[in-house]
C-alpha distance (Angstrom), angle and dihedral (degrees) to the residues before:
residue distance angle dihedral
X1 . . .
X2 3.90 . .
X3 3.91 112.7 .
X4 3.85 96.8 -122.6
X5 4.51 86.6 50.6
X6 4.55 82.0 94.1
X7 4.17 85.5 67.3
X8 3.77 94.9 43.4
X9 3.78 123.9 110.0
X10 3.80 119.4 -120.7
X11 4.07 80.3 -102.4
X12 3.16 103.3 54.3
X13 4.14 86.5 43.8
X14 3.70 84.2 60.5
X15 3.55 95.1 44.3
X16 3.81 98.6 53.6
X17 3.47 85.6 41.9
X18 3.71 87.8 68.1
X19 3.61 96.3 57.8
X20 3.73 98.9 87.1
X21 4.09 103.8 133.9
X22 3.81 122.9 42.1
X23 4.05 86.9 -117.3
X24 4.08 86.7 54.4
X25 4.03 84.5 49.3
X26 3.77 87.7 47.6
X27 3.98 94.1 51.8
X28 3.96 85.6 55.3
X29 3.42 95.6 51.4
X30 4.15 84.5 48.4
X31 3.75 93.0 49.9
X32 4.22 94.8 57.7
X33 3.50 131.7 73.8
X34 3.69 124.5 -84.4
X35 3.67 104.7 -119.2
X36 4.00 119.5 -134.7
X37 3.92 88.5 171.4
X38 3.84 117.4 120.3
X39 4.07 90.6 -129.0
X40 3.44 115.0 88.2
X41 3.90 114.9 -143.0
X42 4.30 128.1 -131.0
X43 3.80 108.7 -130.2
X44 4.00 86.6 -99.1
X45 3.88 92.2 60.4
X46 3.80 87.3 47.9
X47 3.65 96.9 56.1
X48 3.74 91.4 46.8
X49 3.76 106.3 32.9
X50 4.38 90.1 40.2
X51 3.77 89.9 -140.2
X52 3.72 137.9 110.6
X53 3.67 147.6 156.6
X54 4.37 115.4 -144.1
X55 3.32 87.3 -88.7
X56 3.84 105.7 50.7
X57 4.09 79.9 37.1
X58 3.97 95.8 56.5
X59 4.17 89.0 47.5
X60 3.61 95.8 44.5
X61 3.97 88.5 49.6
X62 3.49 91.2 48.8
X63 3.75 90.4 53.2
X64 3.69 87.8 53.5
X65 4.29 95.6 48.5
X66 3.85 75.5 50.4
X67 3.41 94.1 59.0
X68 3.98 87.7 48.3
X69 3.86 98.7 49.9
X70 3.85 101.7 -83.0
X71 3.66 120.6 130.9
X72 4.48 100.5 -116.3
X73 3.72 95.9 -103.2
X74 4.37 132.2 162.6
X75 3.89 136.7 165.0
X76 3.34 117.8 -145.0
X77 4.04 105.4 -137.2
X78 4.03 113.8 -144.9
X79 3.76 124.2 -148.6
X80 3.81 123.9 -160.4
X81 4.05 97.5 -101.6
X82 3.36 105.5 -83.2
X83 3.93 88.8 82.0
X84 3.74 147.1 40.3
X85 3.87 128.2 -100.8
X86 3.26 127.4 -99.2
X87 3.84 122.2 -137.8
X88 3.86 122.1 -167.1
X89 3.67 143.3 170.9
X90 3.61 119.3 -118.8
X91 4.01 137.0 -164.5
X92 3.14 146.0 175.4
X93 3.82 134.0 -129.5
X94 3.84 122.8 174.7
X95 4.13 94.0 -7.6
X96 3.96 89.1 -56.5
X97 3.64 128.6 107.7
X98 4.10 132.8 -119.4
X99 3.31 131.8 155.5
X100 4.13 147.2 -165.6
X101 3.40 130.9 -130.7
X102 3.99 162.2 157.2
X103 3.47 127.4 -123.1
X104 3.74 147.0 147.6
X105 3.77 85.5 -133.3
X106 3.97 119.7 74.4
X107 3.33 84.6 -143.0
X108 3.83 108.6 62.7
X109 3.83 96.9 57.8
X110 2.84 135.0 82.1
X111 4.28 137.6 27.1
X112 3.43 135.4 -176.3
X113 3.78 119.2 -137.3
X114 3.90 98.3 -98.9
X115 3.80 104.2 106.7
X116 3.46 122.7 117.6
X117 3.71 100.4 -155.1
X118 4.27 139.2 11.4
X119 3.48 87.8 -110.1
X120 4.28 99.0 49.7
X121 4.21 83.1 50.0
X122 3.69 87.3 60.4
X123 3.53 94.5 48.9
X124 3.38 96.6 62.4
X125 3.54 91.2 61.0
X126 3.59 90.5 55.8
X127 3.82 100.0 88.7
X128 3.68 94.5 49.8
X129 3.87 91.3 40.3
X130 3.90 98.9 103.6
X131 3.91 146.3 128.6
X132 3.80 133.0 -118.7
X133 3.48 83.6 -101.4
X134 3.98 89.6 65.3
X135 4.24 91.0 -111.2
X136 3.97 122.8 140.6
X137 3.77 96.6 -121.2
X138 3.60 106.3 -177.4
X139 3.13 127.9 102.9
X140 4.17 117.7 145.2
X141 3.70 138.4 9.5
X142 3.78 131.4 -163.5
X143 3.88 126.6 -114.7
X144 4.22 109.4 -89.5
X145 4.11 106.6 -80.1
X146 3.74 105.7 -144.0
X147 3.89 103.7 -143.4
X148 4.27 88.9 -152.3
X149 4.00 74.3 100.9
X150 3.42 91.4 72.2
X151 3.41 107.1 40.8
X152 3.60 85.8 106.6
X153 3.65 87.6 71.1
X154 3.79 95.1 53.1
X155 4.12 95.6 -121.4
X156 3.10 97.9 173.4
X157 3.75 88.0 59.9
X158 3.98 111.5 35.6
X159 3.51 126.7 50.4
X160 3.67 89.7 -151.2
X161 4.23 90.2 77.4
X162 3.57 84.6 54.9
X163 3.90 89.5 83.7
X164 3.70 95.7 49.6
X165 3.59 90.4 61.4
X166 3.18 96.6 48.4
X167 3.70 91.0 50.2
X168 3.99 94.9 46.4
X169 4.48 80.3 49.8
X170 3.70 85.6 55.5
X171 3.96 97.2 51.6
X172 3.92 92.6 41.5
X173 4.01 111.5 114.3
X174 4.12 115.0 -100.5
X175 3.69 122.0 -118.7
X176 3.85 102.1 -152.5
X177 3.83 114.8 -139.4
X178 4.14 98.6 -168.5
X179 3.34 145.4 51.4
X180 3.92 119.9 -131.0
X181 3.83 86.8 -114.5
X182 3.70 92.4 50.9
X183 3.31 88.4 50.6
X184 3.76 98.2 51.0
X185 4.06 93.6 59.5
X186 3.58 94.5 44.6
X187 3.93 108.6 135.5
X188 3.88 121.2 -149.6
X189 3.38 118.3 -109.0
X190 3.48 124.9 -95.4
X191 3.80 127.1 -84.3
X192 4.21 89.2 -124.9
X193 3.72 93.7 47.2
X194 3.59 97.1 38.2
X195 3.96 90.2 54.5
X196 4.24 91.1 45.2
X197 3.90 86.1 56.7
X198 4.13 87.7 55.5
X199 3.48 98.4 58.0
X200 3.56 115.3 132.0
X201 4.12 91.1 -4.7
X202 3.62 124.6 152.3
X203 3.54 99.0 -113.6
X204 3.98 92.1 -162.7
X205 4.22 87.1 60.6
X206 3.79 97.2 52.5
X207 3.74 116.3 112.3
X208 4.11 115.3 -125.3
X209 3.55 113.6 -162.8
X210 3.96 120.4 -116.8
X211 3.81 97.4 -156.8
X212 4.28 130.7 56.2
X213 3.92 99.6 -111.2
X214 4.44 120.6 -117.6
């Protein structure tokens, strides 16, 4: 049992008592608004208020593996400027890697448990890792946090811990993912795949680059 499950209503009991599978976590996650608000929501204010950004999405899905056994663990995924960062929660069933996830891109969701490695999980977002201006933005992700550090801090609970994990995300050593000549023959992505990954996106929360990219 999570400590803030006392304060819940007997719907939201039920509805967390739904999420017993990553993939039944996932469809949750699916099912709520994608968030273009500056605030950033506690897995409590999630659950009640059914809306999230990828950030308030990969904590309240870590909450939820929690709840199943999982250590609480996300990555924050870092693009080259010219996008945002991508958070997800990750997990790990028989010594492979999966994770959960929000996203205004169908691409960026989503991952079964078949990864050998942090760094092959990321990968596979690569592809689908792009900008409104059809560029492959990523380019490094940091090691998985596990939020039992803050427990202290109730984060499941108070939107106010939110922004220290966020902070402690932003401090965490990069692991780059490309070399500068890799990155130099980089083609965009294609106007059919680019429009695929859009489906169903928020328009109003994409990021639009200010500056011509090198």
């Amino acid at each position: 049992m999570l400590p803030f499950e006392q304060s819940l209503s007997r719907t939201e009991h039920r509805t967390i008592a739904r999420l017993t599978t990553p993939n039944k976590i996932q469809n949750f996650l699916d099912g709520i608004d994608y968030s273009i608000e500056e605030t950033n929501r506690c897995p409590l204010h999630v659950l009640r208020e059914r809306m999230a950004n990828c950030f308030d999405g990969a904590v309240f899905a870590a909450a939820m593996l929690r709840r199943l056994g999982h250590p609480p663990l996300i990555l924050d995924m870092l693009p080259n400027g010219r996008d945002d960062d991508h958070v997800v929660a990750v997990y790990k069933r028989d010594k492979h890697w999966g994770a959960v996830a929000k996203s205004n891109f169908a691409g960026l969701r989503f991952r079964e448990p078949v990864y050998r490695t942090v760094r092959e999980l990321v990968m596979s977002y690569f592809e689908q890792y792009y900008n409104v201006e059809r560029e492959k933005t990523l380019r490094a992700y940091t090691r998985p946090l596990n939020l039992q550090v803050f427990d202290k801090y109730q984060w499941m609970a108070r939107n106010e811990t939110m922004e220290r994990i966020e902070q402690r995300l932003s401090k965490m050593l990069p692991v780059r993912l490309l070399t500068r000549r890799m990155i130099t023959v980089l083609s965009l992505v294609d106007e059919r795949s680019c429009q695929s990954g859009l489906l169903g996106a928020n328009k109003a929360g994409l990021y639009k680059p200010q500056h011509k990219s090198r």
